[in-house]
C-alpha positions in Angstrom: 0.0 0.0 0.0 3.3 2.1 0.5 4.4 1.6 -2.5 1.3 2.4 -4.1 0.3 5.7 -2.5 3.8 7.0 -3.0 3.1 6.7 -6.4 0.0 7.8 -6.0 1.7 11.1 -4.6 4.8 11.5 -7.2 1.6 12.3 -9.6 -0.1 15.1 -7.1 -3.1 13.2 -5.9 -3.5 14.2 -2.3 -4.9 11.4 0.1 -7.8 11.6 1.9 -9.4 8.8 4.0 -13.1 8.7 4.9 -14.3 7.4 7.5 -14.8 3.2 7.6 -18.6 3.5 8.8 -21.0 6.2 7.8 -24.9 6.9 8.7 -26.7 5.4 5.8 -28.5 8.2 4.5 -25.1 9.8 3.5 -23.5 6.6 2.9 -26.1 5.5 0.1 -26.9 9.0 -1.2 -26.1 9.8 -5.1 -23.7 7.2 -6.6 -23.8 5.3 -3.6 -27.1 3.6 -3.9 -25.4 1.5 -6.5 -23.4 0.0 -3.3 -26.4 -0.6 -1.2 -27.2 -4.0 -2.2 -23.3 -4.7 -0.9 -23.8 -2.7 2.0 -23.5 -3.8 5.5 -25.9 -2.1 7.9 -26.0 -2.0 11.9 -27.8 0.2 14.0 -26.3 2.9 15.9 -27.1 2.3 19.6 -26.7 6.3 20.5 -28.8 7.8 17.8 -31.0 4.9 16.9 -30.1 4.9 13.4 -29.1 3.2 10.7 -25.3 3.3 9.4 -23.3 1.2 6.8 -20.0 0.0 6.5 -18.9 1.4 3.1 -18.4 -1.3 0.1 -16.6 0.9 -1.8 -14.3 4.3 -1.3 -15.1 5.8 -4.3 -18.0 7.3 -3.3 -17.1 8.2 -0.4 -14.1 10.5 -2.1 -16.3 11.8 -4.5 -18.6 12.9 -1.7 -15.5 15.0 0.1 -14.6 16.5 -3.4 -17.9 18.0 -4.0 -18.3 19.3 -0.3 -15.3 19.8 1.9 -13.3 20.6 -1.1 -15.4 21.8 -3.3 -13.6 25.0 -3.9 -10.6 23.9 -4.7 -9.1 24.1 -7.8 -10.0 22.0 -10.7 -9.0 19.3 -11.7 -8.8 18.4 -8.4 -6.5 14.9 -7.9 -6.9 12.6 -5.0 -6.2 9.3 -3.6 -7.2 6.9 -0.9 -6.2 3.4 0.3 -8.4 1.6 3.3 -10.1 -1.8 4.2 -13.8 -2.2 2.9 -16.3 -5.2 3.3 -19.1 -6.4 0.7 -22.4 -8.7 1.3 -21.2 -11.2 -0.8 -18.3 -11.2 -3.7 -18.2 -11.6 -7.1 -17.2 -14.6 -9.6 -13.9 -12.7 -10.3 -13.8 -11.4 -6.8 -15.1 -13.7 -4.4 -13.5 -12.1 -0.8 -15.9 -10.3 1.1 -13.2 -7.7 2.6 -10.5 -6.3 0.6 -8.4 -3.6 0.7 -8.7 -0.5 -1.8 -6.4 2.0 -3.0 -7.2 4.0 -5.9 -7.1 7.6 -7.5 -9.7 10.1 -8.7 -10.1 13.4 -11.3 -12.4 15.9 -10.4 -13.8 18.6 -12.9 -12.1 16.9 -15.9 -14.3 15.8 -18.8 -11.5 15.4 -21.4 -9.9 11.7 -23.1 -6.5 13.2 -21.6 -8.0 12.6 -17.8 -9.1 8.9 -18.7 -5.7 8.4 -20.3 -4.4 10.0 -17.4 -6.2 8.2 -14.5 -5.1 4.7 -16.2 -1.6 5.1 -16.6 -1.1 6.2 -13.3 -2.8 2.8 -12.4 -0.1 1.1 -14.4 2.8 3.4 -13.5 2.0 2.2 -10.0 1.7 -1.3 -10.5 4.9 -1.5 -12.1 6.2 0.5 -9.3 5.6 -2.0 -6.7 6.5 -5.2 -9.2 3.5 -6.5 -11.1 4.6 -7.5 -14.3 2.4 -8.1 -17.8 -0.2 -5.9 -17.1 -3.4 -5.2 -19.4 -6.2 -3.1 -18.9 -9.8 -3.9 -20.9 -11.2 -1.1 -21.6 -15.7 -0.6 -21.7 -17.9 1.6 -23.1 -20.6 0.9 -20.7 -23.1 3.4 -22.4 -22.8 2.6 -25.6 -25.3 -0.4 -25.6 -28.2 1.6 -23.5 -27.5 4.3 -26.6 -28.0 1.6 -29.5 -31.4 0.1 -27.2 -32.7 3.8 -27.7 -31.8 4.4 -31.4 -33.5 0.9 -31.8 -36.4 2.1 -30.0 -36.7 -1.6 -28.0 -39.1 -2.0 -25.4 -38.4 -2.9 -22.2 -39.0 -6.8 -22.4 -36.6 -6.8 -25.6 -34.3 -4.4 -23.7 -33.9 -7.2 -20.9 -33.4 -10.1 -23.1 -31.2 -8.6 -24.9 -28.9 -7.0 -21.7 -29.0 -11.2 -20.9 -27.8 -12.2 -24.2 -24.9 -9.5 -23.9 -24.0 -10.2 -20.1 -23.4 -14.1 -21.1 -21.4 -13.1 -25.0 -24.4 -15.8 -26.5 -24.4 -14.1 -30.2 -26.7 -17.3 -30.8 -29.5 -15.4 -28.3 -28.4 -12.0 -29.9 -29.0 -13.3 -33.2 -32.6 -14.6 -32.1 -33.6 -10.9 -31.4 -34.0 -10.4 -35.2 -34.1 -7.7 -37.2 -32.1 -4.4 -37.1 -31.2 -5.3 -33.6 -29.3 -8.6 -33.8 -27.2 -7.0 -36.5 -26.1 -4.0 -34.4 -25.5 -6.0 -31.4 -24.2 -8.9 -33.1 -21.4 -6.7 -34.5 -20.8 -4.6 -31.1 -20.3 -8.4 -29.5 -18.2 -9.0 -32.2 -15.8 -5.7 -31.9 -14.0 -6.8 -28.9 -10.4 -8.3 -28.4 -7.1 -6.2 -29.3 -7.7 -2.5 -29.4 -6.9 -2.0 -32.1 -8.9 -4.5 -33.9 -11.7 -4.2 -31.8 -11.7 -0.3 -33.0 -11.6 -1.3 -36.1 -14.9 -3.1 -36.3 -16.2 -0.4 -33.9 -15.6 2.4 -36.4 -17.6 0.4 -39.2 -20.8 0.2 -36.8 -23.7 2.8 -37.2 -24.1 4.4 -33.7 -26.1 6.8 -32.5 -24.4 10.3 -32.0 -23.8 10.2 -28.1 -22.4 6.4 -28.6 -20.0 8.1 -31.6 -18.6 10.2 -29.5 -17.7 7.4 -26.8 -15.9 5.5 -29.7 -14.3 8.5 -30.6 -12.9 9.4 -26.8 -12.1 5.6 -26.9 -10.0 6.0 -30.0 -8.3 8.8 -28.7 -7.5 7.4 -25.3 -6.0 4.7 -26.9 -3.6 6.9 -28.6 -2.7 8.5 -25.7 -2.1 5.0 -23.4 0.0 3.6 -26.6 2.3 6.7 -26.5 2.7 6.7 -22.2 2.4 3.2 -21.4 3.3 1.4 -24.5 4.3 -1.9 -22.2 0.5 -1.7 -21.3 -1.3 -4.5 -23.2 -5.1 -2.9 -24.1 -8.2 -4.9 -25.4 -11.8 -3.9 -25.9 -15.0 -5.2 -24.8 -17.7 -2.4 -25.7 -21.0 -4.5 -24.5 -20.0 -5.2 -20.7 -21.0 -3.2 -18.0 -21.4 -5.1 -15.2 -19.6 -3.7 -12.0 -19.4 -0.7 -13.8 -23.4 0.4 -13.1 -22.7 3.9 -11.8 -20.6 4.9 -14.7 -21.3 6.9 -17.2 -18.5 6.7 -19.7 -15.2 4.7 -20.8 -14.4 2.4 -18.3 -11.8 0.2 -17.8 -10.5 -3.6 -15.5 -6.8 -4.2 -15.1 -5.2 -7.6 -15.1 -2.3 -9.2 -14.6 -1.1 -12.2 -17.1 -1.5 -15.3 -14.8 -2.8 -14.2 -11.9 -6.2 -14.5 -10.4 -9.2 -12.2 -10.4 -9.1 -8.2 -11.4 -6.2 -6.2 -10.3 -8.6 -2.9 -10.1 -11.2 -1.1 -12.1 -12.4 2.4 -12.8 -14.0 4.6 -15.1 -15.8 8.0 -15.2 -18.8 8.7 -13.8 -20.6 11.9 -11.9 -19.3 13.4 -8.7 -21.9 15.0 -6.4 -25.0 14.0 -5.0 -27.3 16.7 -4.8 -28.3 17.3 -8.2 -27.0 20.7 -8.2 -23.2 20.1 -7.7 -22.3 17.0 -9.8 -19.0 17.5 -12.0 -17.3 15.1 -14.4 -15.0 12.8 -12.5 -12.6 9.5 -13.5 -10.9 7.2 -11.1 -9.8 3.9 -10.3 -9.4 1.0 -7.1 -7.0 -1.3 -6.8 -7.7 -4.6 -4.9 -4.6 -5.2 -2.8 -5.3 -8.6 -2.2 -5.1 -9.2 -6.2 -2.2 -6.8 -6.3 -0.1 -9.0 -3.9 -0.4 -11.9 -5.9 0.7 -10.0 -9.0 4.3 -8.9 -7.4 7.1 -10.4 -6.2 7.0 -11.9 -2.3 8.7 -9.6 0.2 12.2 -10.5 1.2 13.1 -11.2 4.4 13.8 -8.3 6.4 17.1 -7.0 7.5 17.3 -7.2 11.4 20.2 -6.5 13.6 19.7 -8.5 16.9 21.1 -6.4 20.1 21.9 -7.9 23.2 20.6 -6.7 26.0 23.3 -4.7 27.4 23.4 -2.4 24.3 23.6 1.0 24.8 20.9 3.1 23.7 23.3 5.3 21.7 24.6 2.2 19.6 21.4 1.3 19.2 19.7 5.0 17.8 23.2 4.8 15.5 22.2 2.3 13.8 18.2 2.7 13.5 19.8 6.4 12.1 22.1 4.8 9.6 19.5 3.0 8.7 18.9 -0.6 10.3 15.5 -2.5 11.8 16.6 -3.4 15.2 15.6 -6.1 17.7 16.4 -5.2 21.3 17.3 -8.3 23.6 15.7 -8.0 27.0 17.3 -10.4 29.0 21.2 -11.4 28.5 22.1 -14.1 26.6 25.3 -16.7 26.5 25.3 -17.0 22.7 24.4 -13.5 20.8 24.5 -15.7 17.5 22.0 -18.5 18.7 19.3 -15.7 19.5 19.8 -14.0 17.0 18.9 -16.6 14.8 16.2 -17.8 17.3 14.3 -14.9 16.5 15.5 -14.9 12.6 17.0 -11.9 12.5 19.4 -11.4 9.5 22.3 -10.1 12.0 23.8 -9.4 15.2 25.6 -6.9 17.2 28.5 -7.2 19.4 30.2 -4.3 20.9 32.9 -6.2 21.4 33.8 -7.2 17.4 33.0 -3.3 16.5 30.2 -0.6 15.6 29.2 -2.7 12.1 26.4 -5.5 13.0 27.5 -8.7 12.1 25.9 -11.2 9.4 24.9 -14.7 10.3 26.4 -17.3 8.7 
């Protein structure tokens, strides 16, 4: 997590950290009633009322940029890291607590924030090891746009959403008509970027779904130019997990390892109607991200006996050591030391250096 926020920080995103429970009204307000079905709830025995235990931190950070901070310059870049716990998890994600860190963009409507917001996702993955990386980017409102063009009714609407959630082009093709051509082709256009662009561009879209292909096209530009290691692929019909987004969205992975590094995408900041801005941001699930880098060598530990002075002992904690204070006297420094697997020892008597164990 470190590693990651310092990254984070080497950007400008500031951190914030909201708090871990919240009364639900505030909790669940705006964006957040897409959490509430993953919610947690308890009753607060002071007041009587309900509270949750947040699901997710996004909302929560969006929530502190359009109050507390809401007059401060735009964009406005912050960052977050913290435990939070779900009802139940997913197929991809099946723990019920993780651990989040992530980044957001507030005030920023422009392809150069999404580009933005997802290489500093990468940059700090490869900061702290993870290797292979990919990132799959969505267009979550592109389908709703083609349902409208089509002018489908809300029966047609649902089978078709079903057909599209499970990639059946045999179900999209029983639709019929105008409508299992478009969909059959936007099921079609995903895979590679720039393939999947490709058969994007040769689509008919609406005008608001045009100009999500277009951002699309032009945030892959900018991704091949500042993370050109990052591997990118399209999938312009999903959108599950992404329900309170409302533009190009996007899931990280890591070749061979399990589950979803992180996800993000853009959505709408504010909650009262009056004071939403355009916002873009990302989570990171530390649990996936630990599997994605290397395991953590063993620490270097001086052991000190316990007649060290405390001098000796700052010295070396100041030149830069982890120190283990003895606190009883021992015949063999060596043996305890390596009792309690430290990776050295000290003894005043061979010198100020600590020692190495053989």
């Amino acid at each position: 997590m470190r590693g990651l926020i310092d990254r984070f920080r080497a950007s400008a995103y500031r951190r914030v950290d909201p708090p871990l429970v919240e009364f639900e009204d505030s909790l669940l307000d705006g964006a957040g009633t897409a959490t509430a079905p993953h919610t947690f709830r308890l009753m607060d025995p002071v007041s009587q009322r309900m509270m949750g235990v947040r699901a997710d931190m996004t909302v929560q950070v969006a929530r502190i940029a359009t109050s507390r901070l809401i007059k401060a310059p735009r964009p406005l870049r912050l960052c977050y890291a913290g435990p939070v716990l779900r009802v139940r998890g997913s197929q991809l994600r099946p723990e019920r607590q993780v651990t989040q860190a992530g980044c957001e963009i507030y005030g920023a409507d422009q392809a150069e924030a999404d580009a933005e917001i997802i290489a500093v996702a990468a940059d700090a993955l490869h900061a702290v090891g993870a290797k292979d990386l990919s990132a799959d980017l969505s267009l979550p409102t592109i389908v709703p746009a083609v349902f409208d063009d089509l002018g489908l009714d809300a029966k047609t609407r649902k089978n078709a959403r079903l057909a599209l959630d499970r990639k059946d082009a045999h179900d999209v093709a029983a639709l019929g008509g105008e409508a299992a051509t478009r969909l059959g082709a936007l099921l079609d256009a995903s895979g590679l970027a720039r393939r999947a662009l490709e058969k994007l561009n040769s689509i008919p879209l609406p005008p608001a779904a045009e100009a999500e292909r277009a951002r699309l096209a032009r945030v892959m530009d900018l991704l091949e130019d500042a993370v050109p290691e990052l591997a990118l692929t399209v999938d312009p019909v999903e959108h599950r997990g992404f329900e309170y987004q409302t533009g190009l969205s996007f899931t990280l992975f890591a070749k061979g390892v399990r589950g979803e590094l992180g996800r993000g995408g853009r959505y709408s900041a504010g909650s009262d109607g009056t004071t939403t801005e355009p916002a873009t941001g990302f989570s990171l699930y530390l649990d996936s991200v630990l599997r994605a880098v290397p395991a953590a060598a063993r620490p270097v530990t001086v052991y000190l006996p316990a007649n060290t002075k405390p001098k000796q002992a700052a010295a070396l904690r100041q030149a830069g050591w982890c120190t283990l204070s003895g606190l009883i006297t021992v015949s063999d420094i060596k043996a305890e030391a390596r009792r309690l697997d430290c990776t050295h020892y000290f003894d005043p008597a061979q010198g100020d250096a600590p020692c190495p164990l053989d």
